[in-house]
C-alpha positions, -999 to 999 in steps of 0.1 A, spaced: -761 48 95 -754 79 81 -771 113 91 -771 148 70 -767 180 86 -773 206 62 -773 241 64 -754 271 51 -752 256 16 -726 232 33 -737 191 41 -720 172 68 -725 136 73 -712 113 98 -693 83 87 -693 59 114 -666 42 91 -626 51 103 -594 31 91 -576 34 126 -575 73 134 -583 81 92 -612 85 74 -624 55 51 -617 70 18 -644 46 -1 -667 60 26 -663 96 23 -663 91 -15 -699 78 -11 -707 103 11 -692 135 -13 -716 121 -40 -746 115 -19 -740 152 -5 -737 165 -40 -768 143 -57 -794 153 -27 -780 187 -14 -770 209 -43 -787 190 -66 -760 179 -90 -774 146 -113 -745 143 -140 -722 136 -116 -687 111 -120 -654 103 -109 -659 111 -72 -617 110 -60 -610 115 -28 -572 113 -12 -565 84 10 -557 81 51 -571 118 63 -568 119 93 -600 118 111 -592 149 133 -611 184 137 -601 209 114 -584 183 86 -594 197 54 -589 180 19 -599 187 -15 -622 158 -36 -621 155 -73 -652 153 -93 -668 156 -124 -699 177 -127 -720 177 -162 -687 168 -182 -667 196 -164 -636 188 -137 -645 201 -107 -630 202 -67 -648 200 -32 -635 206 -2 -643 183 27 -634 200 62 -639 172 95 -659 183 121 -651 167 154 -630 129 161 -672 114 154 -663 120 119 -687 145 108 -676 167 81 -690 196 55 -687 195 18 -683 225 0 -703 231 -30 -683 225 -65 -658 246 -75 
């Protein structure tokens, strides 16, 4: 199950899906792209690359790779709480 919480021009989404005490990266990949297709409206959209084994802990706060109309762009992911939830930034 996942569920959105959007607001502030920021999505967060919680997983449900952990490797141990780190975040599934397949999962979170999924999530970036589903975040950037329905809340900020991005449709040429590619190459969703997240780094593996973050921690899933409050405050962790990676950068994702992705490719946006043609163009390389980054979004940072910041976790929430230990549930997993976590806010994508917009493209960058």
């Amino acid at each position: 199950m996942v569920v959105v919480l959007a607001s502030g021009g920021v999505a967060g989404w919680l997983l449900g899906l952990f490797q141990g005490d780190t975040l599934d990266q397949q999962a979170v990949q999924g999530s970036v792209q589903k975040v950037l297709r329905e809340d900020f409206g991005e449709g040429d959209l590619r190459d969703v690359s997240c780094p593996a084994d973050q921690p899933a802990k409050t405050g962790t706060t990676f950068d994702c790779s992705v490719t946006v109309a043609g163009q390389p762009k980054k979004v940072t992911v910041r976790v929430l709480n230990e549930d997993a939830q976590f806010e994508v930034g917009a493209p960058k």
